[in-house]
Every structure is written in structure tokens, then in C-alpha cells.
C-alpha positions as CSV (number, residue, x, y, z in Angstrom):
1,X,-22.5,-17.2,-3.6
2,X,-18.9,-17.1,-5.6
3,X,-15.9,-15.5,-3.9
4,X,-15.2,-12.6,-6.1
5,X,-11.7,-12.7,-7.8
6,X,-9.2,-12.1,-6.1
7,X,-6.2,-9.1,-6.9
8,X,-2.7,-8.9,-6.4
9,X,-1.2,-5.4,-5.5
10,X,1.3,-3.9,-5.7
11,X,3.1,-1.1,-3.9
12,X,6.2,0.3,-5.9
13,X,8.3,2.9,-4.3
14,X,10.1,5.1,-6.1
15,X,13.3,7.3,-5.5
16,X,14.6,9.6,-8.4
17,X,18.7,9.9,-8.9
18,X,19.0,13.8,-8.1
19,X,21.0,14.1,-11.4
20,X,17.7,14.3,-13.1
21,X,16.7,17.6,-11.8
22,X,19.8,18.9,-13.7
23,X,18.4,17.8,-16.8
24,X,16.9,20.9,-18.9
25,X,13.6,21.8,-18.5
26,X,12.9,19.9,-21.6
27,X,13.9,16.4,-21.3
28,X,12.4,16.6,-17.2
29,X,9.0,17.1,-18.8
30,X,9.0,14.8,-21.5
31,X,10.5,12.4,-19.3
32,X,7.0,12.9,-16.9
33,X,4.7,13.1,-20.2
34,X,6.0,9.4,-21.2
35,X,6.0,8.0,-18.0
36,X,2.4,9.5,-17.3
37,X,1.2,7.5,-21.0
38,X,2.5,4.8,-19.7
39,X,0.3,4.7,-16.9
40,X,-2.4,5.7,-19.1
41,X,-1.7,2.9,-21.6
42,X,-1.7,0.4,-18.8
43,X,-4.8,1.6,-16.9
44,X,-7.5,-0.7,-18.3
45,X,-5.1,-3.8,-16.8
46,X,-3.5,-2.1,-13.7
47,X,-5.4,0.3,-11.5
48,X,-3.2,3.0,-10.7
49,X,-3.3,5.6,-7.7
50,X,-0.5,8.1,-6.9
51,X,1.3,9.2,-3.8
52,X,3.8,11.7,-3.0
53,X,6.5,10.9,-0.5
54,X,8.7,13.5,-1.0
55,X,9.9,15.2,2.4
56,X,8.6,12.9,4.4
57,X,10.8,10.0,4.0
58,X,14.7,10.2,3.0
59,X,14.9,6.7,0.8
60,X,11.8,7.4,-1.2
61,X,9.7,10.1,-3.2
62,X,6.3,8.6,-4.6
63,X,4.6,5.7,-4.4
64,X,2.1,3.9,-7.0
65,X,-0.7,1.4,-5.9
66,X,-1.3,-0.4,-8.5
67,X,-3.8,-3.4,-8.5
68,X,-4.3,-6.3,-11.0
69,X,-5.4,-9.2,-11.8
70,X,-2.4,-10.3,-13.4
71,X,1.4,-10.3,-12.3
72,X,2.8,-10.3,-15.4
73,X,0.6,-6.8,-15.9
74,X,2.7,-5.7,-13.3
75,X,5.8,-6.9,-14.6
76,X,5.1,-5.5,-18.3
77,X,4.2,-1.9,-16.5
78,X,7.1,-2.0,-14.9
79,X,9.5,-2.5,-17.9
80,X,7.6,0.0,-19.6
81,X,8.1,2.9,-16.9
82,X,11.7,1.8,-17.0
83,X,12.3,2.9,-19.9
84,X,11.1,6.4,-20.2
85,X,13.3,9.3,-19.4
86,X,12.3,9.8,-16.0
87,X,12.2,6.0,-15.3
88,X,16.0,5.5,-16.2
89,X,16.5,7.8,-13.6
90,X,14.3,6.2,-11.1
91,X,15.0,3.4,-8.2
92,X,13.0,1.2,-6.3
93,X,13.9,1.3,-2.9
94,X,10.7,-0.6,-1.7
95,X,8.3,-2.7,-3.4
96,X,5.6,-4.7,-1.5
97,X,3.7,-7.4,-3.4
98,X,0.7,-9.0,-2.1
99,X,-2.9,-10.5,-2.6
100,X,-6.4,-10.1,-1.6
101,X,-8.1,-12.8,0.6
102,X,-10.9,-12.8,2.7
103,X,-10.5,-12.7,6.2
104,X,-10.6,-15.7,8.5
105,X,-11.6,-14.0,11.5
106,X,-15.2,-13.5,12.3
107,X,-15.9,-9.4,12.4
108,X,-18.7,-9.4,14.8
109,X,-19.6,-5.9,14.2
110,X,-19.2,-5.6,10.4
111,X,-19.6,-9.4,9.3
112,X,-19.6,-8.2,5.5
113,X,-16.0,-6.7,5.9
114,X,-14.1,-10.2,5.4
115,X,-15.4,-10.6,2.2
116,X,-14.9,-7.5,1.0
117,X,-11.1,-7.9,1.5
118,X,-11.4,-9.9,-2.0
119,X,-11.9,-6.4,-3.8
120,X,-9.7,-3.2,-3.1
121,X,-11.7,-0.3,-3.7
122,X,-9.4,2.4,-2.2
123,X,-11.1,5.6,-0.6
124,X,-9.0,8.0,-2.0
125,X,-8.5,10.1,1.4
126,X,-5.6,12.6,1.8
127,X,-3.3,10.2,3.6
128,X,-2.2,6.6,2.8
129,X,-0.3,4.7,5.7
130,X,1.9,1.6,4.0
131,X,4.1,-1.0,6.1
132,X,4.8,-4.6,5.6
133,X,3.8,-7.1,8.8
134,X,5.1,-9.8,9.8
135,X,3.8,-11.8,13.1
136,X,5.3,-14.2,15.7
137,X,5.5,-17.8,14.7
138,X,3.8,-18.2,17.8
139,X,0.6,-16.5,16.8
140,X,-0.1,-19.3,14.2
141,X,0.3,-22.1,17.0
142,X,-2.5,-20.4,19.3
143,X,-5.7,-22.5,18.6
144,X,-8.2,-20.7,16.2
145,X,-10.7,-19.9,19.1
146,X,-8.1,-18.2,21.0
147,X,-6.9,-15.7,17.9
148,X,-10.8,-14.8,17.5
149,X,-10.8,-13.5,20.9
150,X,-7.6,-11.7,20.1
151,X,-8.5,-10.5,16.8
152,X,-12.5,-9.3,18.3
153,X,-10.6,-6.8,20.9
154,X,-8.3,-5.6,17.7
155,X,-11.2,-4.8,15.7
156,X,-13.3,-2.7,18.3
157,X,-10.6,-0.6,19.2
158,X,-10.5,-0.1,15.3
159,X,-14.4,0.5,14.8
160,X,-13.6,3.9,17.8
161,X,-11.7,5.3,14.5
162,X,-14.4,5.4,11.7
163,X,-12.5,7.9,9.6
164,X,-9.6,5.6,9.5
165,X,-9.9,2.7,6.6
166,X,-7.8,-0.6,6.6
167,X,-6.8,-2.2,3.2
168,X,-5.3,-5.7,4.7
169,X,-3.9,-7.9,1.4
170,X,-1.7,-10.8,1.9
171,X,1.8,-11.7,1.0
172,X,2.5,-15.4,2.4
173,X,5.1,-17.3,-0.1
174,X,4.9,-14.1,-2.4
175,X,6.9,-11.8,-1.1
176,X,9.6,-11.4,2.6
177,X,6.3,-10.2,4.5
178,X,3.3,-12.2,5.8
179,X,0.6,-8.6,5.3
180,X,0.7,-5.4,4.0
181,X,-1.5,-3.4,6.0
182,X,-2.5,0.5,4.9
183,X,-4.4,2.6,6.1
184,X,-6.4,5.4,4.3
185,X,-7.4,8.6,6.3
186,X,-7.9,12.7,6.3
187,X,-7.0,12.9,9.6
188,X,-3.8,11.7,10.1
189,X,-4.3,12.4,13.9
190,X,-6.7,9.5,14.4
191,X,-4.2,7.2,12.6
192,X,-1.2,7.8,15.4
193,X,-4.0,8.0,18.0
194,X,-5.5,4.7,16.6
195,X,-1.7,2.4,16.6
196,X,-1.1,3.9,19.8
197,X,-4.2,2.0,21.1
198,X,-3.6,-1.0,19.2
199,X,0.0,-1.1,21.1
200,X,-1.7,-2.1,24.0
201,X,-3.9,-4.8,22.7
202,X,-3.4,-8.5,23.4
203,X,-2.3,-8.9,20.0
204,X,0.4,-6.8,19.9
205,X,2.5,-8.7,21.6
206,X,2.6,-11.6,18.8
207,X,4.2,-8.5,16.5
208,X,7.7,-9.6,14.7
209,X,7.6,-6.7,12.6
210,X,5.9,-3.4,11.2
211,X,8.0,-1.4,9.6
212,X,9.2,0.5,7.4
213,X,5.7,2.6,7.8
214,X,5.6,5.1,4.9
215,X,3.4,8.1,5.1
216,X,2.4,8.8,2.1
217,X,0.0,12.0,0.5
218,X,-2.7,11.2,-2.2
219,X,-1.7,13.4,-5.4
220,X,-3.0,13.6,-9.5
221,X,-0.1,11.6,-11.1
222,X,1.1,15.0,-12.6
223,X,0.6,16.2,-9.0
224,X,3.1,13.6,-7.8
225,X,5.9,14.0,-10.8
226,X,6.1,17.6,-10.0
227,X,7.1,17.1,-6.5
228,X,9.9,15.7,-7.2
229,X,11.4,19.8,-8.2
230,X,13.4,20.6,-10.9
């Protein structure tokens, strides 16, 4: 059977220059209406979901996760949101690029999950966990037996959190980070409960990085403009 086709994605943080909630009434809602069309226009190419960020960390206020099967859909998008009147007030403080793969580790209790890391098809729960990950150069120099065993004791303690769903996509010569790893939930309790007990797994120890970790809150698009006042 024939891998499915494989996506790139795309998460693009956004921060908006506090001079545009000084702009009248007016000009801060036509500047959401265009920048909304936009996303309309591009939606058959680039599937959009929205995030608010706003209060929850200081460098950034929403986030869109966008998925494609094109970079240069990405690219064009971009330019596009640019240049609307809320995107010329906008800046992108963080934006993680990345592909989906299948998984090269045997999941012994789900075996259909590595393949279905080739299609993102995002649950759309309350809470959306983002960080880039990089591992140990060390990691890749363990034989491939001895990283199964590591990765089987990572992947049980994640089957004790069934409300918690991973989105792995990988990033290796695309962009600074190896993964970006997020995590979709309702209950953002079993997410801090669940990295807590992944600390003290084997493979933590081959971490280099993890951070930043954004928490961000699923919104309508018009939902997530609106947050940002004015």
C-alpha cells in the first residue's frame, strides 16, 4: 500500500504592534475583515486553524496552524496577510516549519499510529501545546534496537493520557529544530501531569531542547482577532 503524501506545516506566531489598537474602530475592523478573506481565499490550498495566545505569553498573541502541501502556499499566504491592515501591524516572533513522516519506531500498542503521522488531522480540543525539540547528538548514535526500547517505555506512559493527542511533524534540514511536537487536549491538567512523567523516562535524558512551549487556546478566527482588544 502507498505512503499517503506527505504535508508540511506550519506554525506562524503572531504579535500585533500595540499602536494598532489606537487605530479607530474602523480601520481595526476592516483590517480583521481582509485578513480573515485572506484566510478564506487560501483555504482550499492551506488548512487553517486558529489559536489565541493572548495573556498567556508576553512575545506572542495568536497562532495559525496551517498545513499544505506546498511551501510556496505558505509563502504566497503569508505575503498576502502581510499586506492587510492588521498584517502591517503584525510580527512574527516565532515560526516553526516542519513535515509529516511516518514514524520509525514500532508502536506496539497502536501499530497504525506511525502511519498516520503522514496526515495531520487535528482534533480541534480546547488546548493546543506547541514547542520545537531538539535531541542529544547522542541519541542518534544509540543502535536502533536500543531507541525502540527507549521509545516503547515513552509511548506507554503516553497511552495512561488518552485525552491527550500528539501531532509529531519533522523539521531536520528545514528549519533550527529536529521536531515540533503538539499536543491537543481539553484538559490541560493531564498535559502538565503527562510531561511530568515523561521527565522521568529513560529518554529524557537524551533532551537538548524543548522550549519555547506555547500554550495556546483553540478559537473561530474572528474569535482570535478579537482578542487582541481594541
Amino acid at each position: 500500500m502507498p505512503e499517503a503524501k506527505r504535508q508540511f506545516v506550519n506554525f506562524a506566531f503572531y504579535k500585533v504592534d500595540p499602536v494598532w489598537r489606537r487605530l479607530s474602530q474602523a480601520e481595526r475592523d476592516l483590517g480583521k475583515k481582509e485578513f480573515m478573506a485572506v484566510v478564506e481565499e487560501f483555504s482550499p490550498r492551506v488548512m487553517t486553524y486558529s489559536y489565541t495566545t493572548v495573556g498567556l505569553r508576553p512575545e506572542t498573541d495568536f497562532l495559525l496552524w496551517r498545513i499544505s502541501y506546498s511551501l510556496e502556499s505558505f509563502q504566497e499566504m503569508s505575503t498576502s496577510l502581510m499586506s492587510t491592515g492588521l498584517g502591517k501591524y503584525l510580527a512574527t516572533p516565532y515560526s516553526f516549519l516542519s513535515m509529516t513522516k511516518r514514524s520509525i519506531y514500532v508502536d506496539k500498542i497502536s501499530p497504525e499510529h506511525g502511519e498516520s503521522r503522514t496526515q495531520i488531522v487535528p482534533a480541534k480540543a480546547k488546548y493546543l501545546f506547541v514547542y520545537p525539540f531538539v535531541k542529544k547528538r547522542e541519541w542518534y548514535l544509540l543502535t536502533k534496537p536500543a531507541r525502540q526500547g527507549i521509545m516503547d517505555e515513552h509511548i506507554e506512559v503516553g497511552t495512561r493520557y488518552p485525552s491527550v493527542k500528539l501531532n509529531t511533524t519533522y523539521s531536520f534540514g528545514l528549519d533550527d529544530q529536529e521536531f515540533v511536537v503538539a499536543f491537543e487536549t481539553d484538559k490541560a491538567e493531564d498535559f502538565l501531569d503527562l510531561v511530568m512523567e515523561l521527565r522521568e523516562t529513560e529518554g529524557s535524558r537524551y533532551t537538548q531542547r524543548d522550549t519555547p512551549t506555547i500554550t495556546c487556546i483553540r478559537k473561530t478566527l474572528q474569535e482570535t482577532l478579537d482578542s487582541l482588544g481594541g
